[in-house]
VONUDREN-610909 format. One record per residue (C-alpha): x negated, y negated, z negated. Coordinates in Angstrom, 2 decimals, padded with zeros to 5 digits. Layout:
// VONUDREN-610909
+---------+---------+---------+
!       x !       y !       z !
+---------+---------+---------+
!       X !       Y !       Z !
...
+---------+---------+---------+
//
This chain:
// VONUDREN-610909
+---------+---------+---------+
!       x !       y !       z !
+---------+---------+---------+
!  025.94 !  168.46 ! -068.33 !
!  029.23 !  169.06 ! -069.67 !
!  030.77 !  172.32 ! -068.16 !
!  034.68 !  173.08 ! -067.57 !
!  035.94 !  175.81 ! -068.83 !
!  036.39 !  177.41 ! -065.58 !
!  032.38 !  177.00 ! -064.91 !
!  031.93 !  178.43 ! -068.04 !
!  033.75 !  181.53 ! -067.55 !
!  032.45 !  181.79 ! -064.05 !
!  028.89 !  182.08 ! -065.51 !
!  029.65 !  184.74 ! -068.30 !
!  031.06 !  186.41 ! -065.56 !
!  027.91 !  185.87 ! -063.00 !
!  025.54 !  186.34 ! -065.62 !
!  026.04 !  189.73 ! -066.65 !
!  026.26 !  190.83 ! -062.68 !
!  023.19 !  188.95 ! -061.95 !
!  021.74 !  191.75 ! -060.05 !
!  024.41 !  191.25 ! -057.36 !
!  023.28 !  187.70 ! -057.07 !
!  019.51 !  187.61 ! -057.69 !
!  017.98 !  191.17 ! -056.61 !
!  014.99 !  192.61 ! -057.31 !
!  013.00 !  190.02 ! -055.53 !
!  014.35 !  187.44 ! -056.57 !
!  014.27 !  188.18 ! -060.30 !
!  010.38 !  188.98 ! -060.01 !
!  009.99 !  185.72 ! -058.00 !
!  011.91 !  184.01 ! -061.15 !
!  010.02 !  185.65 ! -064.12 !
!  006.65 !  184.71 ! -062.22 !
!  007.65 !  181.07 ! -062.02 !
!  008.83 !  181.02 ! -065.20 !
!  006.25 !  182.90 ! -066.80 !
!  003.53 !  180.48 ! -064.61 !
!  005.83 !  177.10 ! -065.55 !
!  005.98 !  177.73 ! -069.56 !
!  002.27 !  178.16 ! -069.37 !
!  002.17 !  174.75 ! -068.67 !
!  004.50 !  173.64 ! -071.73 !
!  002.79 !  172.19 ! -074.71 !
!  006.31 !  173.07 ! -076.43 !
!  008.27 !  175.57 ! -075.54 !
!  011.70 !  174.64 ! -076.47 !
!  011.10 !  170.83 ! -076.44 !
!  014.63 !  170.66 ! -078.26 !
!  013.28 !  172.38 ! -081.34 !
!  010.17 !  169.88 ! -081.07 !
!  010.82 !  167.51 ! -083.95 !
!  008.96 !  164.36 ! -082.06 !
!  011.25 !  164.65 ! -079.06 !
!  014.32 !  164.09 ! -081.82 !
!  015.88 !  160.52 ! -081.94 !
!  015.13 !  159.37 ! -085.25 !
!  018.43 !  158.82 ! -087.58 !
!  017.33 !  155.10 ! -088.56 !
!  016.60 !  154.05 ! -084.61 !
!  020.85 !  152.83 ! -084.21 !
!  019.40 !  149.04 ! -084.89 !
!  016.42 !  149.43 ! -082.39 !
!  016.62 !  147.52 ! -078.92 !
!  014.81 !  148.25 ! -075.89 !
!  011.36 !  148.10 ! -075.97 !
!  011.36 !  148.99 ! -079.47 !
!  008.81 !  152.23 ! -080.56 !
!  010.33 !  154.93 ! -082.10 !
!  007.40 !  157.52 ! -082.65 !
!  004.07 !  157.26 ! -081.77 !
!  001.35 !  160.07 ! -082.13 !
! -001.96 !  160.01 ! -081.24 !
! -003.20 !  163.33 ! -080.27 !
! -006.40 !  164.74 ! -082.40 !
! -009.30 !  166.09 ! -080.98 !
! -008.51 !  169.64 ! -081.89 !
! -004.88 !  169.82 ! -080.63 !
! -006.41 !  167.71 ! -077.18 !
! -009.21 !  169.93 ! -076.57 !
! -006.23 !  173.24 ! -077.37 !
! -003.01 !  171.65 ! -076.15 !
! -003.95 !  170.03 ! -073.03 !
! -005.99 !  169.64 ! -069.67 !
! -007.41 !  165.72 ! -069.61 !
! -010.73 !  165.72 ! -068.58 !
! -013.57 !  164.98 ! -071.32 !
! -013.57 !  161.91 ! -072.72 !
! -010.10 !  160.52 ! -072.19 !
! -007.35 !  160.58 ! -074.98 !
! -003.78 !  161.00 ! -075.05 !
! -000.85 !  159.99 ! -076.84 !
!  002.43 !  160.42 ! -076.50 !
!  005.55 !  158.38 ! -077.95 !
!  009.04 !  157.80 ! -078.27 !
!  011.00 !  154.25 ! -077.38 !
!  014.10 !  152.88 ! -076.20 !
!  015.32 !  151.89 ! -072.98 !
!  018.76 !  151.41 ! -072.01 !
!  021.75 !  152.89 ! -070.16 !
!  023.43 !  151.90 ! -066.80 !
!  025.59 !  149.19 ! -069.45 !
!  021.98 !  147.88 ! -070.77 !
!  022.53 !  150.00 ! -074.36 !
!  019.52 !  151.06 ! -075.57 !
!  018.32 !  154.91 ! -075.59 !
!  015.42 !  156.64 ! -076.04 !
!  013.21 !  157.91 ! -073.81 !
!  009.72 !  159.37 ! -074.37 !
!  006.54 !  159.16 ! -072.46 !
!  002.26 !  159.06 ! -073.27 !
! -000.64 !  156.82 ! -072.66 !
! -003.90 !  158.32 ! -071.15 !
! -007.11 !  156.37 ! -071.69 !
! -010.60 !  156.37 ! -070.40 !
! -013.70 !  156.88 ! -072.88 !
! -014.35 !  153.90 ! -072.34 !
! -013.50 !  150.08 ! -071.22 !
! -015.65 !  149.07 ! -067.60 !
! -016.21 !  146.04 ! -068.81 !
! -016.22 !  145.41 ! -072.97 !
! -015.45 !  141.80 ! -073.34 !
! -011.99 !  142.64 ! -071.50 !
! -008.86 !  145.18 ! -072.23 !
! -007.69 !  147.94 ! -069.79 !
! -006.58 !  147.24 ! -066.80 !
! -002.58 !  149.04 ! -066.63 !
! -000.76 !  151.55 ! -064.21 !
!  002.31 !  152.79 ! -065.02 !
!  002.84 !  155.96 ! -063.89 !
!  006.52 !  157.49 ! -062.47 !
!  005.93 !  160.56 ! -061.75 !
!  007.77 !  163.02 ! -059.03 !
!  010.52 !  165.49 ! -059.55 !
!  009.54 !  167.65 ! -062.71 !
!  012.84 !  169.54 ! -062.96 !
!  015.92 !  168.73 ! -065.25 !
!  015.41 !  170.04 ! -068.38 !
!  014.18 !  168.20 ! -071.33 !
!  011.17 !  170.51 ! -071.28 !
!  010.25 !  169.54 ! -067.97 !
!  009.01 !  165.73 ! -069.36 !
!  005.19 !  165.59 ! -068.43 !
!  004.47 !  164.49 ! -071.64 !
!  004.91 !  168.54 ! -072.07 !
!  003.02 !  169.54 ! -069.68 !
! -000.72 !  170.37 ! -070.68 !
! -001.85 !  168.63 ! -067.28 !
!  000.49 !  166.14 ! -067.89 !
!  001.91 !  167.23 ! -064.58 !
!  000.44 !  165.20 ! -061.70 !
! -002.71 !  165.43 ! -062.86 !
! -005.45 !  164.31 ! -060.23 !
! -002.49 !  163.45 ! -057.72 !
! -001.83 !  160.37 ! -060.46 !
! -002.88 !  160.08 ! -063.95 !
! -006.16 !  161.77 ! -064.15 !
! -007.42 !  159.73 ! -061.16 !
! -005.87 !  156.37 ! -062.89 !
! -007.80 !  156.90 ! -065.43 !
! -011.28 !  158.19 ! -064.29 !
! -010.89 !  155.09 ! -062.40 !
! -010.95 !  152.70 ! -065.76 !
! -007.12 !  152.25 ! -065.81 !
! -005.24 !  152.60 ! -069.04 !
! -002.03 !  154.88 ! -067.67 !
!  001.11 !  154.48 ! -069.29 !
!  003.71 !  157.39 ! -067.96 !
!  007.43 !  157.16 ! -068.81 !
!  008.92 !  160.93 ! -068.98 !
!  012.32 !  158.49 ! -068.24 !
!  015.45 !  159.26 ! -070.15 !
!  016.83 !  162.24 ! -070.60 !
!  013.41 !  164.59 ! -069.81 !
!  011.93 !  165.01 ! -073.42 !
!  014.73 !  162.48 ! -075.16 !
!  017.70 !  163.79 ! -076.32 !
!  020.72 !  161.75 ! -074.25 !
!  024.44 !  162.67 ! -074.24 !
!  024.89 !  162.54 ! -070.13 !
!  021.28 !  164.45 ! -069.88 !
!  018.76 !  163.40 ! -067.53 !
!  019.96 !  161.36 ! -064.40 !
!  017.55 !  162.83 ! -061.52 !
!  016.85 !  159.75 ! -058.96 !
!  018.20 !  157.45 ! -060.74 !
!  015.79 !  154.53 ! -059.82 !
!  017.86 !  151.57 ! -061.35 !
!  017.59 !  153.57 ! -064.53 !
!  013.93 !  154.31 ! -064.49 !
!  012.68 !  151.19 ! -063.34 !
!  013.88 !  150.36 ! -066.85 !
!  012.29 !  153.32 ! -068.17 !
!  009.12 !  151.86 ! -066.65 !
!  009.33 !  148.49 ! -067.94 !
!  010.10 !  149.42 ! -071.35 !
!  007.32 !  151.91 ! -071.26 !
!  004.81 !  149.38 ! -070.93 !
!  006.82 !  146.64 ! -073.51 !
!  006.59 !  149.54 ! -076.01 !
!  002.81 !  149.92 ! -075.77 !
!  001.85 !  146.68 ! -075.97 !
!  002.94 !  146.70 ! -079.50 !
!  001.12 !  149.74 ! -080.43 !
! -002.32 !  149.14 ! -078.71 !
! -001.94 !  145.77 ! -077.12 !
! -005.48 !  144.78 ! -077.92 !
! -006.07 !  147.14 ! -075.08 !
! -004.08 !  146.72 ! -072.61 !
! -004.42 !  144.22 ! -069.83 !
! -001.18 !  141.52 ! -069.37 !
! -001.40 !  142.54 ! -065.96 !
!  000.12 !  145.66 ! -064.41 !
!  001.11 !  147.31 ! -061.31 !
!  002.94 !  150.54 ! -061.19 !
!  002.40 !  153.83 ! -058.94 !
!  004.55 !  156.73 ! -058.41 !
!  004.63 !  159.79 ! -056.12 !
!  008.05 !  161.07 ! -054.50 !
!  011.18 !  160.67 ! -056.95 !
!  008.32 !  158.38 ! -058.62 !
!  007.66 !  156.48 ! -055.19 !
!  011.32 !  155.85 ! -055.44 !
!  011.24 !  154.61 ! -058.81 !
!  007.86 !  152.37 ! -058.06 !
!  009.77 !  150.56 ! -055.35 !
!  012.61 !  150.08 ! -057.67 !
!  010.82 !  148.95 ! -060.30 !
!  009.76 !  145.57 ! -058.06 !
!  012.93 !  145.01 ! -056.94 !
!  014.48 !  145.22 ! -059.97 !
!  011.96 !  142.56 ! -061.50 !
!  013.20 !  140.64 ! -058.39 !
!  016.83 !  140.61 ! -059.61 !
!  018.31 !  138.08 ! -062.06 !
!  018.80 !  138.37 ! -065.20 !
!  016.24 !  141.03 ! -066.07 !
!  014.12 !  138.67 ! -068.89 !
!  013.90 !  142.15 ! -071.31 !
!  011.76 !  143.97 ! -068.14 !
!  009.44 !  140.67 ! -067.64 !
!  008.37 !  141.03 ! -071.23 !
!  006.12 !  143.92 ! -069.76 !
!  003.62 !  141.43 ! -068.40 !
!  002.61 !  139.64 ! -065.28 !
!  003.16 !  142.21 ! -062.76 !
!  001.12 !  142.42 ! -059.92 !
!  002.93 !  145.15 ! -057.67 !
!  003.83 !  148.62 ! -056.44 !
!  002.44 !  151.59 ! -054.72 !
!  004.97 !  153.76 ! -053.59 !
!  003.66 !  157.02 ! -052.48 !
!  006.06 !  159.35 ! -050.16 !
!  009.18 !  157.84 ! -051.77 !
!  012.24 !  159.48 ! -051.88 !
!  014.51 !  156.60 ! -051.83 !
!  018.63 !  157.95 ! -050.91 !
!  018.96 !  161.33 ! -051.49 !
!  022.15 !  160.79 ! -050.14 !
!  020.69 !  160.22 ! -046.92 !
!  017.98 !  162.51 ! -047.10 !
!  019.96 !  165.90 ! -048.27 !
!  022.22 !  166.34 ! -044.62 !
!  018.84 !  165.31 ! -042.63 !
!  016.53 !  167.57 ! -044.75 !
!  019.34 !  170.92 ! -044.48 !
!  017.04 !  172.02 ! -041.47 !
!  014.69 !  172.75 ! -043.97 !
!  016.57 !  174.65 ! -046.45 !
!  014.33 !  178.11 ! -047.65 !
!  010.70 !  176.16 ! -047.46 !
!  011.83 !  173.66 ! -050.77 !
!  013.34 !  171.12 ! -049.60 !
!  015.43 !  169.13 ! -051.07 !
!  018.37 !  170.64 ! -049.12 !
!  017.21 !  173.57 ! -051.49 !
!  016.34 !  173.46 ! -054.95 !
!  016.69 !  170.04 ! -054.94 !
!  019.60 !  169.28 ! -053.75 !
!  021.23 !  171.11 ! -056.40 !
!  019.05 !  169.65 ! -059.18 !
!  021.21 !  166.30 ! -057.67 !
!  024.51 !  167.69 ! -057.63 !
!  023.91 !  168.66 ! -061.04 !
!  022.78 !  165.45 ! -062.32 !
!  026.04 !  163.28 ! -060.68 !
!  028.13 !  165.98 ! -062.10 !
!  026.65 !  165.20 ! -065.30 !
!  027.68 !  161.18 ! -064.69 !
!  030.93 !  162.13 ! -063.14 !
!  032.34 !  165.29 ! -064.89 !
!  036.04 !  164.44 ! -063.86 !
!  035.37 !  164.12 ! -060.57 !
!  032.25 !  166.46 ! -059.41 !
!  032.06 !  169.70 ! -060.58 !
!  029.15 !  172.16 ! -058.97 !
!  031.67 !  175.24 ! -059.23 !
!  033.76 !  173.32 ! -056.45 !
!  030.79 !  172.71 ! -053.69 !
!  028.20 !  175.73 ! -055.04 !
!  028.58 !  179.44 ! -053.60 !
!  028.77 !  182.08 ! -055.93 !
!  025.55 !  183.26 ! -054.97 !
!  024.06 !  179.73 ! -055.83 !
!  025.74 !  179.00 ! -058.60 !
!  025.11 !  182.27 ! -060.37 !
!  021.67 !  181.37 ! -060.28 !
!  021.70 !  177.76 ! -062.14 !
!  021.68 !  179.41 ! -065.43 !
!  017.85 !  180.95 ! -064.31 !
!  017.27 !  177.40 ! -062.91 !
!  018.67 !  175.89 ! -066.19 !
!  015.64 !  178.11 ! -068.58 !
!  012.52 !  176.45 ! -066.00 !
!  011.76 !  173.44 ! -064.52 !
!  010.45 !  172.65 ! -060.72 !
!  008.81 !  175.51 ! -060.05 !
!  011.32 !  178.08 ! -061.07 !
!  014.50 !  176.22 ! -059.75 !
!  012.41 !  176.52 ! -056.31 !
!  011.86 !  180.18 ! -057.34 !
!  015.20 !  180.97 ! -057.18 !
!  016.96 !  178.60 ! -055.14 !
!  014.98 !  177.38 ! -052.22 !
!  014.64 !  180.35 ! -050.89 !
!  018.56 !  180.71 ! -049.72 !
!  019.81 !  179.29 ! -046.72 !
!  021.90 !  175.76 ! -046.90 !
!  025.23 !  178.32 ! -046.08 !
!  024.24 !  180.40 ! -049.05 !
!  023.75 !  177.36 ! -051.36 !
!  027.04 !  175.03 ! -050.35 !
!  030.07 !  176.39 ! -049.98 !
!  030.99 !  172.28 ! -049.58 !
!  028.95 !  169.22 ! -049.19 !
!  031.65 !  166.96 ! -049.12 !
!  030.33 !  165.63 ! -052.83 !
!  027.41 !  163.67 ! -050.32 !
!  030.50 !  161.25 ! -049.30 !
!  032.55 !  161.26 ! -052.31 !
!  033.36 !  158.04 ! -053.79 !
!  031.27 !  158.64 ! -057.28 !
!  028.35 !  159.84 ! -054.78 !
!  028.53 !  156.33 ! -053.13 !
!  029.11 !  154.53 ! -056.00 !
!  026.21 !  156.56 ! -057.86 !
!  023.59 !  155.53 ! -054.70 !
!  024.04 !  151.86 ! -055.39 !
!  024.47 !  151.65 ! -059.35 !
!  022.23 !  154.30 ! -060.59 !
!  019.77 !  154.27 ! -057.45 !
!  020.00 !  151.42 ! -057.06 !
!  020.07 !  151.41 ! -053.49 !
!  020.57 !  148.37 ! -051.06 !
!  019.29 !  145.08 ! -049.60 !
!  017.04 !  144.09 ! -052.22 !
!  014.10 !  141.78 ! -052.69 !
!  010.10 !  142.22 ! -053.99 !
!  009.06 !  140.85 ! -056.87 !
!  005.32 !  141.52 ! -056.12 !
!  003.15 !  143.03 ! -053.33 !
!  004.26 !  146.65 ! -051.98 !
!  001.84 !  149.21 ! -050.20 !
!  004.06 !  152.38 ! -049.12 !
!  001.83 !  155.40 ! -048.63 !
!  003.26 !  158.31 ! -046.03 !
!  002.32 !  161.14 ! -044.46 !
!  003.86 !  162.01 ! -040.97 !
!  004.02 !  165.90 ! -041.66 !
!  006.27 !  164.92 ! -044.28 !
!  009.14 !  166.88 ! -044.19 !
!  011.31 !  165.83 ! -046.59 !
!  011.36 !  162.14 ! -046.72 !
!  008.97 !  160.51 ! -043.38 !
!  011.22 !  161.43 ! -040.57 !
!  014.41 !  160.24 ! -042.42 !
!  014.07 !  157.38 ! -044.44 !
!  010.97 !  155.90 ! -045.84 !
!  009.91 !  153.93 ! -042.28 !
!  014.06 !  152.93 ! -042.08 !
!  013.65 !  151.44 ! -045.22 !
!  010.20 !  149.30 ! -044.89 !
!  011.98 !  148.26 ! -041.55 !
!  014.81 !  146.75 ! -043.50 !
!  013.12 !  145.17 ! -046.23 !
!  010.95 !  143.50 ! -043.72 !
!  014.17 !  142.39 ! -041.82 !
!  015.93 !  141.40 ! -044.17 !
!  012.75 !  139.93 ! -046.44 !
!  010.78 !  138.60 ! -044.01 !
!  008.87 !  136.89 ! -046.33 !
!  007.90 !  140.09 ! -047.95 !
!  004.38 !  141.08 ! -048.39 !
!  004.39 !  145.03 ! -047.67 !
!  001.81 !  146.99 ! -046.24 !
!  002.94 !  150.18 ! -044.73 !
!  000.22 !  153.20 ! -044.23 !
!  001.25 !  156.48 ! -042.44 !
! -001.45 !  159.24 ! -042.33 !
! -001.20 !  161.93 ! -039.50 !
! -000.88 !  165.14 ! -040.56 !
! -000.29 !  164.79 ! -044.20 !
!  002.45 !  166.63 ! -046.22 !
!  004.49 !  165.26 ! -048.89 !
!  002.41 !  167.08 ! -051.70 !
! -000.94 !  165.97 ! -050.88 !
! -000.56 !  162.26 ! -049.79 !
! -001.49 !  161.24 ! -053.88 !
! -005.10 !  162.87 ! -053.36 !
! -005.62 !  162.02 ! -049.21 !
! -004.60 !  158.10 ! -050.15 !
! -006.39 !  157.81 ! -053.56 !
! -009.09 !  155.80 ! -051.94 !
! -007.25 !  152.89 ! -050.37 !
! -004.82 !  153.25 ! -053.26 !
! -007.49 !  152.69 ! -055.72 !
! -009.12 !  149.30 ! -053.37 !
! -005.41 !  147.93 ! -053.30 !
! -004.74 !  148.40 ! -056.73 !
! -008.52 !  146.69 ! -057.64 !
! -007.66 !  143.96 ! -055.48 !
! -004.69 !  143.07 ! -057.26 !
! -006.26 !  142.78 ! -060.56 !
! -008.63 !  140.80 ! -058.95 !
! -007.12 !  138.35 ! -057.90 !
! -007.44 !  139.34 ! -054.11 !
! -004.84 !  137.53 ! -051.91 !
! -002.02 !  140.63 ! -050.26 !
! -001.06 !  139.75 ! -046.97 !
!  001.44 !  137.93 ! -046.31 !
!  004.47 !  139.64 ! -044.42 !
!  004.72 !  143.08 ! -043.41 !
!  002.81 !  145.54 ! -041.45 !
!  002.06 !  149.02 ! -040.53 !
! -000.85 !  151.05 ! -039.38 !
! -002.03 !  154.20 ! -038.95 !
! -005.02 !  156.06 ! -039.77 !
! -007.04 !  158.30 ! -038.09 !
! -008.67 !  161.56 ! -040.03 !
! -012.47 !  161.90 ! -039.89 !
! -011.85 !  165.59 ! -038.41 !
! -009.01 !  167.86 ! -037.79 !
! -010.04 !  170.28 ! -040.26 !
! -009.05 !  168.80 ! -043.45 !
! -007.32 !  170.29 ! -046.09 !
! -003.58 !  170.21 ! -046.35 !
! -002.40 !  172.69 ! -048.83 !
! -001.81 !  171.66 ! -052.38 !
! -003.33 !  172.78 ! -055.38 !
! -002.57 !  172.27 ! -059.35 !
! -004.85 !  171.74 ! -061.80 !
! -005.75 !  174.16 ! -064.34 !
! -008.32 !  173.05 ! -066.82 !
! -010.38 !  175.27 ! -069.15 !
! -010.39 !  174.85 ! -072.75 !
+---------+---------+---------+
//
């Protein structure tokens, strides 16, 4: 993000008066999430991590096109990084393009099984979009030792006999001039398809023509743009990733426009009228620098503390910010129904009456606090209005919080996605059900995997 010189003085200023702005408290809850978040990084300063680096011959490459590709040995997989035993990883670099359709790079990785389930055929494919990581360049799960969702995504994927390939999208890990546009679905449904076109022509032998893609929260988002954007004309560049088969959108967080007033209730337990919230505002500033700048809609308090959010990802930003109240974060919220905010929602997030290109199952949980209540039943209602002829199935499950709904769906997730590549019929239309939990004892408290080397 580009910073005014006014911003820039205010945080010299701010910074060396931090204690007036984050106390005692809050600087031990920041070096704790820090200190637990780097633990995670495979590179510490991804910037200084010469595979991350756009290569100086790439200004002829298209989207699609591989940059850098790097299979990960043994020794720095069994060191570097939490897979389970037996699958490999490898992470690249390739282009995608920009809101004009110019390419840029973007990295991402590939996680494989041991082995193939059945030999005479290639891997089945998910792409992966994962959730909201952070906004740093360090924060790209390619980084991350557990490759960030871990069993809430890829790890399942692939103990399942999927080949998983996982854009980091543009901007986290690859080195862009606007930075890394956060819920920008247009954007990373390209990410996605490009993904998948670039590793096909590394290890195509393996990789089935068929695909579906899957994503959790910011990544649910992306998932459901990804099949409407293969709806939409002239998008022949995306098709070349295969035959696609369809979308599982898990908890997606689809307008944040919508959902940041709604969610402002929940300011100080993570919401996204915390932390995340101002992860957004800095990402449209970063699109819009001449007409949103955080200095004019952040309190002092707040805004003292971006440069702390700025050194972590996720977990630190919530650290330090989530914890304040929405009248210590915004001084204004009048950027929500600025013109480049409403302008952003449709071009870069793609937001708006738009058809399916494939089959959709929307996973939800109705103790959801930061998208169920607010948007993501809205939205299957008007895609089924307005595309009646829609085939979307529609799954709430009571008593199930945004971070857990990956691991309390995986089984019907897993049966929908096998019945795609197997040529199982969806159902036509739309519809909506709701399950019923075996007791009312299960778990609801989320957990991150940490793996032993």
């Amino acid at each position: 993000m580009r910073l005014s010189s006014a911003l820039s003085a205010f945080l010299l200023t701010t910074i060396v008066h931090a204690q007036d702005t984050c106390d005692a408290a809050c600087q031990a809850s920041f070096n704790g999430a820090l200190a637990t978040e780097s633990s995670y990084w495979v590179s510490k300063n991804v910037s200084a991590d010469t595979f991350y680096s756009t290569p100086a011959n790439s200004s002829g490459a298209k989207p699609g096109d591989v940059l850098r590709w790097e299979n990960i040995p043994r020794t720095l997989l069994n060191t570097n990084y939490t897979a389970p035993g037996g699958m490999s990883v490898a992470r690249f670099l390739y282009m995608t393009e920009d809101i004009d359709r110019k390419p840029i790079p973007a990295s991402g990785f590939v996680l494989l099984p041991y082995d193939k389930p059945d030999p005479n055929k290639p891997f089945n494919v998910v792409a992966w979009a994962h959730g909201t990581a952070g906004r740093g360049r360090t924060c790209a799960p390619s980084n991350h030792k557990d490759l960030y969702h871990e069993w809430r995504g890829p790890f399942s994927f692939a103990s399942a006999g999927y080949a998983v390939i996982a854009t980091d999208y543009s901007g986290q890990g690859s080195d862009i001039p606007q930075g890394f546009m956060y819920e920008a679905g247009y954007l990373h449904a390209a990410d996605i398809a490009y993904s998948v076109v670039a590793a096909r022509k590394v290890i195509g032998d393996l990789l089935s023509e068929e695909w579906v893609v899957a994503g959790h929260s910011e990544g649910g988002m992306t998932a459901w743009r990804t099949n409407e954007r293969l709806a939409m004309d002239d998008q022949d560049e995306l098709l070349a990733a295969g035959k696609f088969l369809g979308t599982v959108a898990l908890a997606p967080a689809l307008k944040p426009l919508d959902l940041l007033p709604a969610s402002h209730e929940f300011a100080g337990n993570g919401s996204i009228g915390g932390s995340n919230g101002v992860l957004f505002l800095q990402s449209l500033a970063s699109l819009y620098p001449d007409e949103i700048r955080i200095e004019d809609y952040l309190t002092e308090k707040a805004l003292a503390r971006v440069p702390l959010m700025d050194q972590g990802c996720i977990i630190t930003s919530g650290a330090v910010i989530s914890p304040l109240t929405v009248a210590e974060v915004y001084k204004d919220q009048s950027f929500i129904t600025s013109p480049s905010a409403i302008d952003w929602q449709t071009r870069y997030n793609g937001a708006g009456d738009h058809a399916l290109a494939a089959p959709m199952l929307v996973l939800q949980g109705d103790a959801d606090t930061l998208v169920f209540d607010y948007l993501t039943e809205g939205e299957v209602n008007n895609t089924c209005t307005v595309f009646p002829e829609s085939s979307l199935e529609y799954v709430i499950y009571p008593g199930v919080n945004h971070f857990v709904i990956g691991t309390t769906s995986l089984y019907n997730m897993l049966g929908w996605i096998n019945d795609r590549f197997n040529n199982v019929e969806a159902q036509g239309g739309c519809s909506k059900r709701t399950l019923q939990p075996a007791t009312a004892s299960f778990r609801d408290a989320r957990i991150s995997w940490t793996g032993e080397n």
